[in-house]
C-alpha positions in Angstrom: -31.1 26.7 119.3 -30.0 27.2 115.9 -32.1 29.0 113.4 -30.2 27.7 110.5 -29.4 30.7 108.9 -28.1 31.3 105.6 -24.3 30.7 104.9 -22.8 33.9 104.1 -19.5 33.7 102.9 -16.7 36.2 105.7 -13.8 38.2 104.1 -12.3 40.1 106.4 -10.7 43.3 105.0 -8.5 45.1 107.3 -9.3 48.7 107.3 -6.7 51.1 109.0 -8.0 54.2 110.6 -5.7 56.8 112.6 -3.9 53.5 113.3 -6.7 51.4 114.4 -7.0 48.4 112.2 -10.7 47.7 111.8 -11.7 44.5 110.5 -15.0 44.6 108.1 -16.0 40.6 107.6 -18.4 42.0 104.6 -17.4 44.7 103.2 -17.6 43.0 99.9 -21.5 43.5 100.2 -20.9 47.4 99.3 -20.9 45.4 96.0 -24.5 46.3 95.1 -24.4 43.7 91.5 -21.9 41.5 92.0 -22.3 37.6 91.9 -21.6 37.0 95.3 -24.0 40.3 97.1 -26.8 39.1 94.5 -26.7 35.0 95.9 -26.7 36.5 99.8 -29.7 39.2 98.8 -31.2 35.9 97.3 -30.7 33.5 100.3 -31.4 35.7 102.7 -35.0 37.0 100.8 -35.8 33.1 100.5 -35.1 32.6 104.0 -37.5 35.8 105.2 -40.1 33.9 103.4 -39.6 30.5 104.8 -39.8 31.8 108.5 -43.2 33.4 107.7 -44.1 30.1 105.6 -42.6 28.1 109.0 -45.6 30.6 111.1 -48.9 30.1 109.5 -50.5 31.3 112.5 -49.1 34.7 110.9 -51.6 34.8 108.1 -49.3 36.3 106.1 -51.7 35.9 103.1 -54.4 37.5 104.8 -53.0 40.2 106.4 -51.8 41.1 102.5 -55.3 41.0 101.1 -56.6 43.1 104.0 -53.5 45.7 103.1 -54.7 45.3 99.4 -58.1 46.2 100.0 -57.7 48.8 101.9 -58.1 52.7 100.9 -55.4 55.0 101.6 -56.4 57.2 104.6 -56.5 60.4 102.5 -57.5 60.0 98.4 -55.2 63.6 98.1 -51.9 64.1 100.3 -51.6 67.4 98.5 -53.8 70.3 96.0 -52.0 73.0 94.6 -53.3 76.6 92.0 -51.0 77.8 89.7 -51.7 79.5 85.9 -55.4 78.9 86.4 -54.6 74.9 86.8 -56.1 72.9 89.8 -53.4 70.1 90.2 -52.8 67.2 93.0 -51.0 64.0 94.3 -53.6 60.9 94.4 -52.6 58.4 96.7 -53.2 55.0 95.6 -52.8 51.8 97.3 -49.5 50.4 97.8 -47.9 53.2 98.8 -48.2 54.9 94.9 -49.1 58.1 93.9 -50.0 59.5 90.8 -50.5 63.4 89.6 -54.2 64.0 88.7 -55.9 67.6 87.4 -59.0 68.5 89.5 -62.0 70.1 88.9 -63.7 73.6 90.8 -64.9 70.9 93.3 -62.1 69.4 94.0 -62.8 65.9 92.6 -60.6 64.2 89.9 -61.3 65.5 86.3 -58.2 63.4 84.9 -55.2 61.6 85.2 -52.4 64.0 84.3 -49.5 61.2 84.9 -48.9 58.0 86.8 -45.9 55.3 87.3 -47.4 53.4 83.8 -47.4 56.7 82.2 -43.8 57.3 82.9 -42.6 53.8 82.0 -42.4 52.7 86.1 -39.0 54.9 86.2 -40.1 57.1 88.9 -41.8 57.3 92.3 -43.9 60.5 92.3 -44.2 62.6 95.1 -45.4 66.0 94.1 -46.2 68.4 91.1 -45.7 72.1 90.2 -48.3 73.5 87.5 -46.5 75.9 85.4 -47.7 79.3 85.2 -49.5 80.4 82.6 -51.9 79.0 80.1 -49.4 75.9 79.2 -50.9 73.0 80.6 -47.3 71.5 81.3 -46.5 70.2 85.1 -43.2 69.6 86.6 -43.8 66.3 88.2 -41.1 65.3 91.2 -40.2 62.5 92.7 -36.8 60.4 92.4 -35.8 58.1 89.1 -35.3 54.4 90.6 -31.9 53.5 91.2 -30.8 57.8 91.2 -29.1 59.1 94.2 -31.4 62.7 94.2 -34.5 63.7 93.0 -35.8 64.9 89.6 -38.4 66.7 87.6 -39.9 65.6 84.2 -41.5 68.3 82.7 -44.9 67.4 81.2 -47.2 68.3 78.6 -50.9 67.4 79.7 -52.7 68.2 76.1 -50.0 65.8 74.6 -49.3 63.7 77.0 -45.5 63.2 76.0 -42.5 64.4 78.3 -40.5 67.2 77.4 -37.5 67.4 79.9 -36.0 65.3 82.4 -33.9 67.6 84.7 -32.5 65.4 87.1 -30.1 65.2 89.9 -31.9 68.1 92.1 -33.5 68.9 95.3 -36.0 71.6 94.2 -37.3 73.6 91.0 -39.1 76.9 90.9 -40.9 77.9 87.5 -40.8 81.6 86.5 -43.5 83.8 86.9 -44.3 84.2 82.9 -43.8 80.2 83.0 -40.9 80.4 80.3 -38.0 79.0 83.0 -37.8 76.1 85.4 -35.0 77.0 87.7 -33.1 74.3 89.5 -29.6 73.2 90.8 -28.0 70.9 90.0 -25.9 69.0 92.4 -23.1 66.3 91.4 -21.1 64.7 93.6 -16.9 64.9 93.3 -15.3 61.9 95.0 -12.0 62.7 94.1 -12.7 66.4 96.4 -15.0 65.1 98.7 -17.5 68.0 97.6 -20.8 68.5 95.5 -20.8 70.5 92.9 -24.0 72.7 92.4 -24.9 74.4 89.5 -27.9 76.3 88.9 -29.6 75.8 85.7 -32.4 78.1 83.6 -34.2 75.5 81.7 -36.4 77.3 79.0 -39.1 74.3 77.8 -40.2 75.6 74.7 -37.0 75.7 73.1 -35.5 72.8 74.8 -32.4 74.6 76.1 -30.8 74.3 79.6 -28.6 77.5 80.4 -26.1 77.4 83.4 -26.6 80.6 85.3 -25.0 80.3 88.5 -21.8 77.8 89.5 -21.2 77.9 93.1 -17.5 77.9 94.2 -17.4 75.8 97.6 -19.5 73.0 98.8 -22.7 72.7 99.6 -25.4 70.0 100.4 -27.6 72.1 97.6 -29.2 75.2 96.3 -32.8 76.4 96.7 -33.1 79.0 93.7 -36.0 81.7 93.5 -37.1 84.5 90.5 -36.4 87.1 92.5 -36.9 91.1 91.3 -36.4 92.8 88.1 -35.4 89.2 86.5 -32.5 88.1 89.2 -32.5 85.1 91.0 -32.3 85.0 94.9 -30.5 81.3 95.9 -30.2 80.2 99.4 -26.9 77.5 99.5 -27.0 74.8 102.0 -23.1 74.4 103.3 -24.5 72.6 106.0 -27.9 71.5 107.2 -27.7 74.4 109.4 -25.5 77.0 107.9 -27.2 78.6 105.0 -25.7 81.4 102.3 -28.1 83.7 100.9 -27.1 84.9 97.5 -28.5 87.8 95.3 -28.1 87.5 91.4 -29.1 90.3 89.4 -30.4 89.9 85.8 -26.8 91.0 84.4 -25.5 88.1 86.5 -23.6 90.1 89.7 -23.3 88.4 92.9 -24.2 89.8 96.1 -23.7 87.8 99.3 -26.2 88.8 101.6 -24.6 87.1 104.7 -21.6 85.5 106.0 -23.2 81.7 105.6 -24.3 80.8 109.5 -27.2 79.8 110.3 -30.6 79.2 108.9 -32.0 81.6 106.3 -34.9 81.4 104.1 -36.5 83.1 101.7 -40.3 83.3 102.0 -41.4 85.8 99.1 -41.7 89.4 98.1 -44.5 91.8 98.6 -44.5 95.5 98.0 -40.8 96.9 98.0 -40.0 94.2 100.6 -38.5 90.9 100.3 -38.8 88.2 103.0 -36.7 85.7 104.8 -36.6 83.3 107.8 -33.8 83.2 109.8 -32.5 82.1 113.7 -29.5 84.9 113.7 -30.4 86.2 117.1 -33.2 84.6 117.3 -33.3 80.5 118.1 -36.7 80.2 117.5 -36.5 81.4 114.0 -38.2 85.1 113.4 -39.1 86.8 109.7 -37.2 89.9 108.6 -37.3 91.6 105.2 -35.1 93.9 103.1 -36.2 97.0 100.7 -35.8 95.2 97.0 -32.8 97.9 95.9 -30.7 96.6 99.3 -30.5 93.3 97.7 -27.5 94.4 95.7 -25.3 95.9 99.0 -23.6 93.1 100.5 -24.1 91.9 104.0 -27.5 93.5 104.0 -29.7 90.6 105.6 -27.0 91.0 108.4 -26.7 94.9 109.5 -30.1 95.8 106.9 -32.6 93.8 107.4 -35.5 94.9 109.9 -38.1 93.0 112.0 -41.2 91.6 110.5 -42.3 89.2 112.7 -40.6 88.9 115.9 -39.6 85.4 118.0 -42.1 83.7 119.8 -42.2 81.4 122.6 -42.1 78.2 120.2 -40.2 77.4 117.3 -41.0 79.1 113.6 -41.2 76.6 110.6 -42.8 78.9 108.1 -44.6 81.6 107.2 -46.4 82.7 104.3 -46.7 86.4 102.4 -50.0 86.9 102.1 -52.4 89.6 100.7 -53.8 90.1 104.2 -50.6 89.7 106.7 -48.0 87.4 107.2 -49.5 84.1 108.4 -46.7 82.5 110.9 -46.8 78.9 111.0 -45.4 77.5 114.7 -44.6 74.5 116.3 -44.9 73.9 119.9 -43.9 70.7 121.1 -44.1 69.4 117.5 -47.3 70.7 117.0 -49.0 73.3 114.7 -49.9 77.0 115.6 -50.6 79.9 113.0 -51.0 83.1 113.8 -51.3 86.3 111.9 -49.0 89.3 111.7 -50.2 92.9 109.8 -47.1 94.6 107.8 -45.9 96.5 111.0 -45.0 93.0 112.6 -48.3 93.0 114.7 -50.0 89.7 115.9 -53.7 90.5 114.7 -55.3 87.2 115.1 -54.5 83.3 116.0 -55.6 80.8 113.1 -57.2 78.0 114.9 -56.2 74.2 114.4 -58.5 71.6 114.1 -56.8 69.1 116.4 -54.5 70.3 120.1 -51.9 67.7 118.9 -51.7 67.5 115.0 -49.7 68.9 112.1 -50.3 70.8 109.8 -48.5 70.7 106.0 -48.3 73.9 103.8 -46.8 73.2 100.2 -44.9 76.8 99.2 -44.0 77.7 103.0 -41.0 79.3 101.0 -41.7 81.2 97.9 -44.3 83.6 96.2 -48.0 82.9 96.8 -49.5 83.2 93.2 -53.3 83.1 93.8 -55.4 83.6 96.3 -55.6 80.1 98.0 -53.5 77.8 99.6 -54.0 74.7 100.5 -52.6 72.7 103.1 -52.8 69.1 104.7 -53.9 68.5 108.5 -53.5 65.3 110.4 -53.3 64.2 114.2 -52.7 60.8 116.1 -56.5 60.8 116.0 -57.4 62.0 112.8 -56.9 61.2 109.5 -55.3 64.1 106.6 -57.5 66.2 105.9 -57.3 69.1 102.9 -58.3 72.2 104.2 -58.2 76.0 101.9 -56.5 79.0 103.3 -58.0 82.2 101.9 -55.3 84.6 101.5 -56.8 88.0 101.2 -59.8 86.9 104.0 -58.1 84.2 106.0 -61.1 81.7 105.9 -60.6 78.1 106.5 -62.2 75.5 104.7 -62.1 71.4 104.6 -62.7 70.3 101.1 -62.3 66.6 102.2 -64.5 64.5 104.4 -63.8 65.6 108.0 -62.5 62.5 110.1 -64.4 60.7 112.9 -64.4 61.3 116.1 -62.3 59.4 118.9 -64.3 59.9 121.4 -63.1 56.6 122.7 -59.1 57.5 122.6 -57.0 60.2 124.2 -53.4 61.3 123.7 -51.3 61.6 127.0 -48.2 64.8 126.3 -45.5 63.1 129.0 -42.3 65.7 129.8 -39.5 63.4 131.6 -35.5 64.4 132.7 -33.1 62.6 129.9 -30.4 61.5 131.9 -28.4 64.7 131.6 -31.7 66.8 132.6 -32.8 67.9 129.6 -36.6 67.9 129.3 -37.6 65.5 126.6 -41.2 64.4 125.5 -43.3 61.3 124.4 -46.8 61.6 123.3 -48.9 58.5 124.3 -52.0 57.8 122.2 -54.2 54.9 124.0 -57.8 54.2 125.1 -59.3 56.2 127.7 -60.0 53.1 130.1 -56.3 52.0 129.6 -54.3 51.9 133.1 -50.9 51.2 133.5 -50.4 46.9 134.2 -46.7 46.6 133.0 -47.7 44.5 130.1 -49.3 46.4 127.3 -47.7 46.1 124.2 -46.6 49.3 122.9 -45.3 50.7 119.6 -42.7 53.5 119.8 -41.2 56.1 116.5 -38.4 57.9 116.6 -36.2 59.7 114.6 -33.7 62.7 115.9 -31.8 64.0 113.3 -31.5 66.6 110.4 -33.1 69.4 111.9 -36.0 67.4 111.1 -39.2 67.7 113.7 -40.8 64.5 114.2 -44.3 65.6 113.8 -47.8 63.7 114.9 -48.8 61.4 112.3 -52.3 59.4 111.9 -50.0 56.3 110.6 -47.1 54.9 112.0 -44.4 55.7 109.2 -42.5 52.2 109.5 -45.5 49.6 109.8 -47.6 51.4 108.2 -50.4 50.7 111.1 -53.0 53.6 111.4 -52.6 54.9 114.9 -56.1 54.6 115.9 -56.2 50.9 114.8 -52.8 49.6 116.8 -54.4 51.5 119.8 -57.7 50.0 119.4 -56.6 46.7 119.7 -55.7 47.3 123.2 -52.4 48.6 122.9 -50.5 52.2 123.0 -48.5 53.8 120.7 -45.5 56.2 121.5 -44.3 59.4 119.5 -40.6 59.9 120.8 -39.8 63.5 120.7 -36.0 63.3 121.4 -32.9 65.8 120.5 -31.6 66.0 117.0 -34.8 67.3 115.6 -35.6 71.0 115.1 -39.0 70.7 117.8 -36.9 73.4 120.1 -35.2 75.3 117.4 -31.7 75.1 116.9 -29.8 74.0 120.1 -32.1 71.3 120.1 -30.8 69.7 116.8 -27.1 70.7 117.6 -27.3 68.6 121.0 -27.8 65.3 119.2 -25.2 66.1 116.2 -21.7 65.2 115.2 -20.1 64.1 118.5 -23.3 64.8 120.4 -25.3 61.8 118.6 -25.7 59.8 121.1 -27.5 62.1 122.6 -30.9 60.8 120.9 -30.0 57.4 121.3 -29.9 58.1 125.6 -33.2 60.3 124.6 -34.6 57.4 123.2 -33.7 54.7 125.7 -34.7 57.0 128.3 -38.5 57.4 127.5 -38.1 53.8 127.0 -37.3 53.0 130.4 -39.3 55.9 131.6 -42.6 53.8 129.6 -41.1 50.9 131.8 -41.3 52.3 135.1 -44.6 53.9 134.7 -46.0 50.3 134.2 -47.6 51.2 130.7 -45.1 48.2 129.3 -42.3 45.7 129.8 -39.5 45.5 127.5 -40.3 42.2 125.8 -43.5 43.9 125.2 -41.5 47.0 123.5 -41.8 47.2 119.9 -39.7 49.9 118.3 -39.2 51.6 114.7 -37.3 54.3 112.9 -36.2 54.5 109.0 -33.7 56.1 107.9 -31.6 58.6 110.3 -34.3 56.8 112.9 -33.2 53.4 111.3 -29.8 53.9 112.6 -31.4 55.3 116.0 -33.3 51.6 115.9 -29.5 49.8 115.1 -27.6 51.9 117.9 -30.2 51.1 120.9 -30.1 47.7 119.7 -26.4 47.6 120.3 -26.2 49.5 123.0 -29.2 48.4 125.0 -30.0 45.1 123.9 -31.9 44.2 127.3 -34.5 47.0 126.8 -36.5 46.5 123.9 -38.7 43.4 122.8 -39.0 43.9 118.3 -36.7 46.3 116.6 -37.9 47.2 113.2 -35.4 49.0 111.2 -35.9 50.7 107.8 -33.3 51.7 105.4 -31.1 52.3 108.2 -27.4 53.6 108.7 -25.5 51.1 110.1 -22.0 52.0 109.0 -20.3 54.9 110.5 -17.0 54.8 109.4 -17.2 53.8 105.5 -20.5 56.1 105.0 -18.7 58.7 103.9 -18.1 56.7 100.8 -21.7 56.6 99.4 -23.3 58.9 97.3 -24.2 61.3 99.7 -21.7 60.5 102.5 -20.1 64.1 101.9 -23.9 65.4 102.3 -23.9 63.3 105.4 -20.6 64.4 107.5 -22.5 67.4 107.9 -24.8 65.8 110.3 -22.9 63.1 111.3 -19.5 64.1 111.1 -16.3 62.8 109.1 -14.8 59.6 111.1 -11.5 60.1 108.6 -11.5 63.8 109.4 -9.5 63.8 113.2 -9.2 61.1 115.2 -11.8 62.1 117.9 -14.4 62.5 115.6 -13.3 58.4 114.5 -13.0 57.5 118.4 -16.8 58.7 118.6 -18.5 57.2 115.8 -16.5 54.2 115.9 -18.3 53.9 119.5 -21.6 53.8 118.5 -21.2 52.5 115.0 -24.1 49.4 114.7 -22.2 47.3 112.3 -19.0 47.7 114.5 -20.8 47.2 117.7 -22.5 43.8 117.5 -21.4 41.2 120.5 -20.8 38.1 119.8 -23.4 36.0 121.8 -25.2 38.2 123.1 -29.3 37.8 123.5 -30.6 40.7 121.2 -34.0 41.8 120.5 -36.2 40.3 117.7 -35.0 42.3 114.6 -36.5 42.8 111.3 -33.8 45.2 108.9 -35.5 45.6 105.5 -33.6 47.8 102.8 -34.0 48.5 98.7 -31.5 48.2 95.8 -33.0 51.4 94.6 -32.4 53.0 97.8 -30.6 56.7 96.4 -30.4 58.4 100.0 -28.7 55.3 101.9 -27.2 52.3 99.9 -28.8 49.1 100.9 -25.5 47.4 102.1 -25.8 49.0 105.5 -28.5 47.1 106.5 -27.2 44.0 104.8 -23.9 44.1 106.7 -25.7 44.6 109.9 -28.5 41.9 108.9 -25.6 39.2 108.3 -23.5 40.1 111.2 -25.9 39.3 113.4 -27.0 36.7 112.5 -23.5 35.7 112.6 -22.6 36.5 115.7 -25.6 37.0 118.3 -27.0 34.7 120.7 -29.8 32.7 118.0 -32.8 32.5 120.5 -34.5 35.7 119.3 -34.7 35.9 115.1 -33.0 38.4 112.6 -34.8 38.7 109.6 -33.2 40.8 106.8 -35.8 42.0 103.8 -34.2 43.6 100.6 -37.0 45.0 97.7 -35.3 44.7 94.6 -37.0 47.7 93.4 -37.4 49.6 96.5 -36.1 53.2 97.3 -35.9 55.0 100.6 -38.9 53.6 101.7 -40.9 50.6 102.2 -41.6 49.7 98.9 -44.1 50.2 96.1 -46.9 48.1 94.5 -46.7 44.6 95.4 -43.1 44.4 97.4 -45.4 47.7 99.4 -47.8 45.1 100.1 -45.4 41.9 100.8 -43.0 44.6 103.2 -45.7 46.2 105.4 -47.5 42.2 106.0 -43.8 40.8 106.7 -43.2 43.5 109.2 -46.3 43.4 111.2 -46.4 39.6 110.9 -43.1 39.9 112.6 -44.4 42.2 115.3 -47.5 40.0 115.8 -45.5 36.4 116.1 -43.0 38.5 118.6 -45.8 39.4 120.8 -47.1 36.0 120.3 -43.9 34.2 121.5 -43.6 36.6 124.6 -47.3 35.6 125.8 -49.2 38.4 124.9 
């Protein structure tokens, strides 16, 4: 059949690589505002539309009111104390957030800011009070159309903006509130290298003050007020390989360590000062330094002694506390806490509210200034909930509604051999009284990348489907817990990086066709997601195993391995990924697996939906427009390939109205897939 696809113009470019000559049939895409890229971005919008327009039985229309008039699941994703302020992020429909000031309660006194209040420039994602009696904020989130993140500075009594400091990853304030502190990171093309440079920026006078250039390249700087007015910075070469650098108040430079491995600093109390590390440890442990041995060199390496030792799962945080050192874990990407005295003790085990949930502490790195913190809990059957950590007594509180209970659900933890025998994991959430008939639709996440843990979530990060409803409709979803993540510490994220990716794509088809041999599903019943690092996970499995999955829903995705390296970030990226110019092994391997370069001509692939932004600043919105066109170009027409691109979206699925418009196209899509297949 022919689906009548858009005519997107080919020209081939020949690109020559170790002397391969790789032809790219639309690499003029890369082109994000010229003439041409803007008349395919329209066709292919307007041809998205018409296929849902050609489905009524979709309801598109209504499946957008019901999105409209829902609430968000949680009214805040996050509360933070700081200079006597009560501050926190208000989630509003649409995938929007704005920064609101709350009272002793907890409810909402005012709005502090808000997209309108900062001239829709900006999608906000957290705030930092200032310390102090100043009622500024540094609100963060990322500038539309910016490749990293900023924070305006803002002045609550006024309501006016004060500073934009842009192109960072993180700020700190200083403890008398004078300073932010942040770094700056710019990329150099002509050196494939960023250049980071840490700023003091001192708000009351309007001056910014470099105080720190770093010499080499790194991905970027986390900078701290450390003691006696010097600055501790911890220098991301890699993802994985961190420098720690001391910088005392008359500006010498002390490097504490040689640079490998994870370290990070967690906060001072006493004469000590804190840091997390996996040096000799792969599931991360805390060790501190006396404050004078900040100044020898090498001292977090021969110096530094014990404070809390390894456990038997992996260490994501841990927070200096009046009353101990409170260890945050995760064990099979799930949340512990326990609680250590100063002598490196275990004195108690902070209980969770859910066995398979996650838990979200804002300031897991840094000084504690107060004596609460608050943190975010959610599970695959429960909504996020704010709950108060006591510092000095160690009480938990919820100061939201608690959720429901599921009384009616249950969440299966499945271990299966991957295909080279390494034990890999897929939660399946489902109700009680479902068995296995081979034909239950199920919706499957993944992600494996980064060092990132792909944690449980009460909403399915791609279609935005609260857990609880997909299951509720008879159906199961599946949490993929597969290698490139940090679940397992730091061999666990090595096996699925550089020219080990593959890895978590095998990881990934293998719970698949482990899902498929168990009889919970069959493959035209397997619907599967990922954005992102997991949007290229969705593009490789569909290339690689076309046969196995029914609906592939990628978001922002990678699709093109070999001229990444170009964008914005690529030299952030060959970190993770690799360098395909930098040896010709490296090339040979991601050329394999490389979406865009792998799509077969006539061959039957799975229904796809790729939906990307112009704003996107992490991953530039031709690589899912190459991969979009190219397949319709060249695959077998029977199943559809829809390609979405928000003209204001970033690296997610949209704001406002295209929020609204993205989420009903994509499940739509999945609906009229499952539709077509019978079920």
């Amino acid at each position: 059949m022919s689906r009548h696809y858009p005519v997107v113009p080919v020209k081939p470019v020949v690109n020559t690589y170790f002397g391969h000559a790789v032809t790219d049939p639309y690499q003029y895409l890369e082109e994000r505002d010229s003439a041409e890229t803007k008349a395919v971005v329209s066709a292919e919008n307007e041809y998205t539309r018409a296929f849902f327009a050609a489905h009524p039985e979709s309801d598109l229309a209504g499946r957008e009111a019901k999105l409209r008039a829902q609430k968000p699941l949680t009214e805040l994703s996050s509360v933070v104390e700081g200079g006597g302020k009560l501050a926190g992020v208000h989630d509003l429909p649409g995938g929007l957030h704005e920064i609101v000031a709350l009272n002793a309660d907890y409810g909402i006194d005012h709005v502090i800011a808000n997209a309108e209040t900062l001239d829709n420039r900006m999608n906000i994602f957290d705030v930092i009070p200032c310390p102090g009696e100043a009622p500024v904020y540094a609100i963060l989130g990322v500038l539309h159309g910016h490749p990293r993140c900023a924070a305006i500075l803002w002045d609550d009594d006024a309501g006016k903006e004060l500073a934009v400091l842009d192109d960072l990853f993180s700020m700190t304030w200083s403890s008398d509130g004078r300073y932010a502190y942040y770094d700056e990171a710019i990329v150099d093309t002509a050196n494939n290298r960023n250049v980071n440079t840490v700023y003091r920026y001192d708000w009351q006078r309007g001056v910014k003050e470099a105080v720190y250039r770093h010499p080499g390249n790194a991905v970027w700087i986390d900078v701290f007020e450390g003691p006696d007015g010097g600055l501790i910075m911890t220098s991301m070469n890699t993802y994985v390989d961190i420098q720690v650098i001391w910088q005392d108040a008359q500006g010498h430079v002390t490097l504490l360590n040689d640079g490998v491995g994870t370290w990070h600093f967690l906060g001072m109390k006493g004469d000590r000062v804190y840091f997390m590390t996996n040096q000799q440890a792969p599931f991360d442990k805390v060790v501190s330094l006396r404050r004078e041995q900040l100044s020898q060199a090498g001292s977090l390496q021969h110096d530094a002694v014990e404070a809390v030792p390894q456990q038997d799962c992996l260490l994501t945080g841990c927070l200096v506390a009046a009353a101990g050192l409170v260890a945050i874990y995760e064990r099979d990407g799930c949340t512990e806490a326990a609680v250590y005295d100063d002598s490196g003790r275990r004195v108690r085990t902070l209980p969770m509210p859910d066995a398979y949930g996650t838990a979200s502490f804002p300031g897991m790195t840094g000084v504690i200034s107060g004596k609460r913190v608050y943190f975010s809990y959610q599970s695959f059957l429960r909504e996020t909930a704010l709950y108060r950590l006591d510092t000095e007594t160690l009480e938990i509180t919820c100061i939201t509604a608690e959720p429901e209970a599921c009384d009616d659900l249950t969440v299966d933890q499945c271990f299966l051999p991957a295909r080279d025998g390494q034990r890999i994991l897929v939660y399946l959430v489902r109700q009680k009284d479902r068995k296995p008939d081979g034909k239950t639709p199920v919706l499957m996440y993944g992600y494996g990348g980064y060092a990132a843990s792909n944690t449980p979530t009460a909403v399915e990060h791609v279609t935005c489907y609260s857990v609880k409803e997909w299951v509720r409709m008879g159906r199961i979803y599946a949490h993929a817990i597969i290698r490139g993540g940090l679940e397992y510490g730091k061999a666990w994220h090595e096996a699925a990086m550089f020219n080990n990716k593959k890895n978590a794509f095998y990881d990934f088809i293998d719970i698949a066709e482990y899902l498929v041999k168990e009889n919970w599903t069959c493959p035209e019943q397997l619907i599967v997601t990922g954005l992102s690092n997991g949007g290229l996970l969705m593009t490789a499995i569909t290339t690689m195993r076309p046969d196995l999955f029914g609906t592939v829903i990628a978001s922002v995705p990678h699709t093109d391995m070999l001229r990444f390296r170009n964008d914005d970030r690529g030299m952030m990226y060959v970190t993770e990924y690799g360098d395909p110019l930098g040896d010709e092994e490296t090339f040979d391997y991601m050329y394999s697996y490389s979406p865009y370069h792998n799509v077969k001509q006539g061959t039957v692939y799975p229904w796809l939906y790729v939906q990307t932004g112009e704003m996107d600043n992490n991953v530039p919105p031709y690589h899912g427009k190459k991969f979009a066109v190219r397949m319709q170009a060249e695959a077998d027409e029977r199943n559809p390939v829809l390609l979405t691109v928000l003209a204001h979206g970033s690296h997610d699925r949209g704001t406002g109205d295209e929020y609204f418009q993205n989420i009903s196209q994509i499940q739509a899509f999945i609906e009229l897939s499952l539709q077509a297949k019978g079920k």
